[in-house]
Each structure stands twice: as C-alpha cells, then as structure tokens.
KOLBAKE-936168 format. One record per residue: residue in three letters; z negated, x negated, y of N, C-alpha, C in turn. Coordinates in steps of 0.05 Angstrom, whole numbers, always signed. Last residue first. Layout:
BEGIN
 drense   n_pz   n_px   n_py  ca_pz  ca_px  ca_py   c_pz   c_px   c_py
    ALA      Z      X      Y      Z      X      Y      Z      X      Y
...
REM end
This chain:
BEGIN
 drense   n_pz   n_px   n_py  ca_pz  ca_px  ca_py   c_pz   c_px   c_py
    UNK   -409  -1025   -276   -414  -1036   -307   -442  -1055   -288
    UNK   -384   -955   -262   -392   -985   -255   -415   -997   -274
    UNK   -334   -919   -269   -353   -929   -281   -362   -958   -272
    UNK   -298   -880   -213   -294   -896   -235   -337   -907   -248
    UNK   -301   -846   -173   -303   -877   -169   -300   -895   -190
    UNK   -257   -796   -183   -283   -806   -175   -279   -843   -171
    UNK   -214   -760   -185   -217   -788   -214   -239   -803   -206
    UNK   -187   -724   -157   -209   -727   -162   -213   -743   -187
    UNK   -129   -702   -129   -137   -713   -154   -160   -727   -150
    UNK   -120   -639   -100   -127   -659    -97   -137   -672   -121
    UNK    -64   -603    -86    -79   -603    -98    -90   -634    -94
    UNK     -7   -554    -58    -22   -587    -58    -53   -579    -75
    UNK    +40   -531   -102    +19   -530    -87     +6   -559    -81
    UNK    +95   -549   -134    +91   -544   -102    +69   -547    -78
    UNK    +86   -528   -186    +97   -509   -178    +96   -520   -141
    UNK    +56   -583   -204    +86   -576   -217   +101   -554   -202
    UNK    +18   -600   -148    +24   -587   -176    +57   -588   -178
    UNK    +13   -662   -110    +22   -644   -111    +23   -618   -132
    UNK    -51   -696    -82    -21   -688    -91    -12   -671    -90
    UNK   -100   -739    -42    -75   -710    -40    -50   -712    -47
    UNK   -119   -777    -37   -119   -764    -73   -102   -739    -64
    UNK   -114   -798     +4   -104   -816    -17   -104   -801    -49
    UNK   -140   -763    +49   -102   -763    +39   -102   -776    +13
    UNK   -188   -720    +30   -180   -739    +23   -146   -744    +21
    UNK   -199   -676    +62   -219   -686    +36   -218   -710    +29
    UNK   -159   -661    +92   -181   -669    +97   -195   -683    +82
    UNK   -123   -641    +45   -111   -663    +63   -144   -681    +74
    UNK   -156   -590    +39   -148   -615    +10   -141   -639    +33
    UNK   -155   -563    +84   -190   -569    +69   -176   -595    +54
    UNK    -94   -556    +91   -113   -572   +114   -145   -586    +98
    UNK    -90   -514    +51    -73   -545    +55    -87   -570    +67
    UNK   -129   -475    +62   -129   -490    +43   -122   -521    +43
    UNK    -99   -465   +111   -125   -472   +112   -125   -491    +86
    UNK    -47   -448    +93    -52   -458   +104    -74   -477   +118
    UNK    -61   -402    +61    -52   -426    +49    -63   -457    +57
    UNK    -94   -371    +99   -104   -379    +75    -95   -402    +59
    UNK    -34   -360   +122    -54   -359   +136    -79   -382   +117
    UNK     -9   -331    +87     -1   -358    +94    -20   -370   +109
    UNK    -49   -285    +73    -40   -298    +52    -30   -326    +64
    UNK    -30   -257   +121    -64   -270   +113    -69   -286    +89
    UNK    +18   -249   +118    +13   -261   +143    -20   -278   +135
    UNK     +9   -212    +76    +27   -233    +69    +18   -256    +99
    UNK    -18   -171    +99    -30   -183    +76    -16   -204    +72
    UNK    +26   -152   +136     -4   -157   +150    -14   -176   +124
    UNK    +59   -137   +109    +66   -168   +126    +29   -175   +140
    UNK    +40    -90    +77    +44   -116    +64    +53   -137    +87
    UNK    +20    -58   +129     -1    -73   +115    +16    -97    +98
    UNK    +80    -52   +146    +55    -59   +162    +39    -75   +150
    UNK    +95    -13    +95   +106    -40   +107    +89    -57   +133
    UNK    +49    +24   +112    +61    +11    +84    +77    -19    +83
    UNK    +76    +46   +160    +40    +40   +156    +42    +26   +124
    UNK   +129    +62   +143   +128    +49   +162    +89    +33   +163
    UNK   +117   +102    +96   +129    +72    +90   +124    +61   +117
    UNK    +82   +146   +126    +65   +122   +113    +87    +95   +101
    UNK   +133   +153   +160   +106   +146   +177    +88   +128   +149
    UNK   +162   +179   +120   +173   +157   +138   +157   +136   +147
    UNK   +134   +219   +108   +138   +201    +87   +141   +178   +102
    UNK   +133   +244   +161   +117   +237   +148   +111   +220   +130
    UNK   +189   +261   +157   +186   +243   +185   +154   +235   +176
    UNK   +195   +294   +107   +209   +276   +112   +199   +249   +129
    UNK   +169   +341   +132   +153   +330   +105   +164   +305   +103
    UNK   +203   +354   +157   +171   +346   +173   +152   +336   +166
    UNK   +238   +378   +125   +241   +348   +150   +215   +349   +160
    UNK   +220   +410   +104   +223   +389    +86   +227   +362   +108
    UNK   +210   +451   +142   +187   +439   +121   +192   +418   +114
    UNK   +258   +463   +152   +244   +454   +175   +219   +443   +169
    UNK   +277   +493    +98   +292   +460   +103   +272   +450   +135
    UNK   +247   +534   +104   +241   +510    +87   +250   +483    +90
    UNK   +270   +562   +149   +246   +558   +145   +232   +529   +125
    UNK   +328   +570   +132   +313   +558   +152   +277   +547   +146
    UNK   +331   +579    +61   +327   +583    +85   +320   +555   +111
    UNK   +361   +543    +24   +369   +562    +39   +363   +565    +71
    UNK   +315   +534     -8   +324   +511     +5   +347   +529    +24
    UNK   +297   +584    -37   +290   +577     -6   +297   +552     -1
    UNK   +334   +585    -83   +333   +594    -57   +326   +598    -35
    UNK   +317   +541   -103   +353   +529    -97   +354   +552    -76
    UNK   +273   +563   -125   +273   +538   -106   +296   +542    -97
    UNK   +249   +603   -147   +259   +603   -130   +270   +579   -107
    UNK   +209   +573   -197   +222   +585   -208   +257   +599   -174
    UNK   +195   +492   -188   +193   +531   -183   +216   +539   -183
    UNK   +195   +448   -209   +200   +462   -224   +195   +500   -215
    UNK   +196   +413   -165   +222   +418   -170   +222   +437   -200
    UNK   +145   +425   -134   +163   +441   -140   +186   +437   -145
    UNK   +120   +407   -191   +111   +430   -188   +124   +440   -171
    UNK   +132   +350   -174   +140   +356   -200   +145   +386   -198
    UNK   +112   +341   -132   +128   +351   -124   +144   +362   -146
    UNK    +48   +347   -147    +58   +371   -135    +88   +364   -125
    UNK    +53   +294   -180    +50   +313   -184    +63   +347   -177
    UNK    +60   +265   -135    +84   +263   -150    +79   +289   -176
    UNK    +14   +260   -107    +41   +272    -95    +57   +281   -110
    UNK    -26   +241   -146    -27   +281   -145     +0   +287   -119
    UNK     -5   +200   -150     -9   +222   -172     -4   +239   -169
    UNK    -26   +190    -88     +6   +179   -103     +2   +198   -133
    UNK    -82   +184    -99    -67   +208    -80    -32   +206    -83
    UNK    -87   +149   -143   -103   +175   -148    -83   +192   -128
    UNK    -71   +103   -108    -64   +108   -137    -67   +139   -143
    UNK   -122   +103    -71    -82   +104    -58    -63   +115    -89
    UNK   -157   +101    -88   -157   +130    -87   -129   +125    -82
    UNK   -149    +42    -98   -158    +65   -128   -149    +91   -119
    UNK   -153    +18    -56   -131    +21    -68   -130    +45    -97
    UNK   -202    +30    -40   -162    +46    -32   -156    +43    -43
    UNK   -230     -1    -68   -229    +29    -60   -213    +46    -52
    UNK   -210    -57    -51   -201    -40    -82   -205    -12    -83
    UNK   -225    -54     +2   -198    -57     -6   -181    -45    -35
    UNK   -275    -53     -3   -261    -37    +15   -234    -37     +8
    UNK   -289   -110    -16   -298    -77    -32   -283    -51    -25
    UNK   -265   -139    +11   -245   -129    -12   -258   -109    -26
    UNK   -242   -137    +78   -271   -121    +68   -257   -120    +39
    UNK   -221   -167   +123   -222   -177    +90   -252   -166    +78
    UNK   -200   -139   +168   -229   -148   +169   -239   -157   +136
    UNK   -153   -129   +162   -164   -142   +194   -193   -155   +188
    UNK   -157    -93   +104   -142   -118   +111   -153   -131   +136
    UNK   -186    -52   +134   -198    -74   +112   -183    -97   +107
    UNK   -139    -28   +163   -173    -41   +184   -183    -57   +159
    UNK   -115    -22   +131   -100    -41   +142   -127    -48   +163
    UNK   -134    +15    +98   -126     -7    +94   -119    -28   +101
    UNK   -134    +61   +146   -165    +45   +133   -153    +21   +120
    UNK    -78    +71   +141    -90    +62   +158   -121    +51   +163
    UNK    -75    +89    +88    -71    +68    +93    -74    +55   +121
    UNK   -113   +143    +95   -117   +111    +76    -99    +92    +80
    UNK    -79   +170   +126   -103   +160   +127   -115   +137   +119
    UNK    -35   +169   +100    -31   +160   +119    -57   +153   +126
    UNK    -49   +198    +54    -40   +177    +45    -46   +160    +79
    UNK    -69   +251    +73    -86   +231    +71    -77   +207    +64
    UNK    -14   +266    +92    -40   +265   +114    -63   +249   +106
    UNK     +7   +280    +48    +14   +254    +58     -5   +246    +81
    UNK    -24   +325    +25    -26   +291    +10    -13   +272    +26
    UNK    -14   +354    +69    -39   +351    +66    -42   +321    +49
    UNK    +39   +371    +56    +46   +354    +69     +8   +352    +80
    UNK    +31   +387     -7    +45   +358     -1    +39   +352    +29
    UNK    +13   +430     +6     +1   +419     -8     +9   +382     -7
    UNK    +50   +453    +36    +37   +457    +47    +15   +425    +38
    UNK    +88   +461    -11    +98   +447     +2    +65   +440    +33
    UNK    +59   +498    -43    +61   +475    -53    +73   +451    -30
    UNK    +51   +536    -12    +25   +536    -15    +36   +502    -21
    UNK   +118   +552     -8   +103   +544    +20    +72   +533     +9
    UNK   +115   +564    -65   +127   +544    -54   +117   +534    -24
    UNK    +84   +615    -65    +75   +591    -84    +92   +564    -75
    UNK   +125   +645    -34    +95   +636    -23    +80   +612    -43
    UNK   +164   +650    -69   +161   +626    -43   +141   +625    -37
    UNK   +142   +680   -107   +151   +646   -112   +151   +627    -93
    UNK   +132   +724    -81   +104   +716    -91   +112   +683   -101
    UNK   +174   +733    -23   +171   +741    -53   +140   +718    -58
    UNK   +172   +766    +37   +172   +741    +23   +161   +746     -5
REM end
C-alpha cells in the first residue's frame, strides 16, 4: 500500500471518528431537548457547528488526495465508504428525531401559552395580525 492510501485510510478513518461524535452529540441533544437544559442546548449546538467543520473539512482533504479515483477501486475502500454511508444515515435519522422532538415541544408550549391567555381572561382574549392569541390589557380604566 502506497504512502497516499494510507493518508486516505488515516482520512477516511478520520471521518468515520467525526461521525461517532456527531452521533454522540446529538444524542445528548435530544436528552437536553427531554429535559429543556438550554445551557446544554447552545453547547451543542456550538460544538455540533465546530464537528460539521471539521467533517467537511476532512472530506475536502479527501476529495483532494492525490490517489483517490484509485482506491475508489478497491474493495477495501468502497467497504469504507458504505460504513461511512450507514453512519451518516444514523446521525440524519438522530437529526430528524430531535427536530419533531423540538417541534412537538414547540406545540406543546403553544399550547399552554393559548390556555395561560384564555385563562386570564376570555373577554380580553384576541388575536395578532399573524394568528397568535394575545391578550388586550386596557385595565380598568381611570376612576374620577
């Protein structure tokens, strides 16, 4: 094995270590989502940013090696790339998870909301221009 593929197995190696942690983190994301930890939440999200970088990075690195078109060839690599493949798969599948998980907690929230305003008061429960309910508060007025 020439000294390019081995820089290619190091690089492909390298990727499938970044998706290991992608998967990581987003499965912490989705326990901070369960548990609306948002210190917890921007913290991923920062490193989720940071480990998305350094994917797109190292794959930059290898669509620029110098032996590539020849170890796509081999066996060996194309058994890399599907494993690297069923991986990717795994964090969109943990990816799509969390957004219905955050969207579900989002209607969730609305919902409450709707209920706090209605409660407060039907006779001042309106509407905004975009839909939302909101409540008009004009107090009791001035007594003379």
């Amino acid at each position: 094995m020439t000294d390019a593929a081995s820089a290619i197995i190091i690089l492909l190696n390298q990727q499938q270590q970044h998706l290991d942690e992608l998967l990581l983190l987003l499965r912490q994301e989705l326990a901070a989502l369960a548990g609306r930890d948002i210190a917890a939440l921007e913290q991923l999200t920062h490193t989720k940013s940071d480990m998305l970088s350094r994917l797109q990075q190292t794959d930059s690195e290898l669509a620029a090696a110098a032996e590539l078109e020849q170890c796509k060839q081999q066996e060996w690599f194309k058994q890399k790339v599907a494993a690297l493949d069923l991986q990717l798969e795994e964090c969109k599948r943990q990816n799509d998870i969390n957004q219905q998980t955050l969207e579900q907690s989002q209607l969730t929230l609305a919902r409450f909301k709707t209920e706090l305003l209605s409660s407060r008061g039907k006779s001042g429960l309106t509407y905004t221009s975009k839909g939302k309910p909101a409540v008009e508060n004009k107090g009791k007025g001035i007594k003379a």
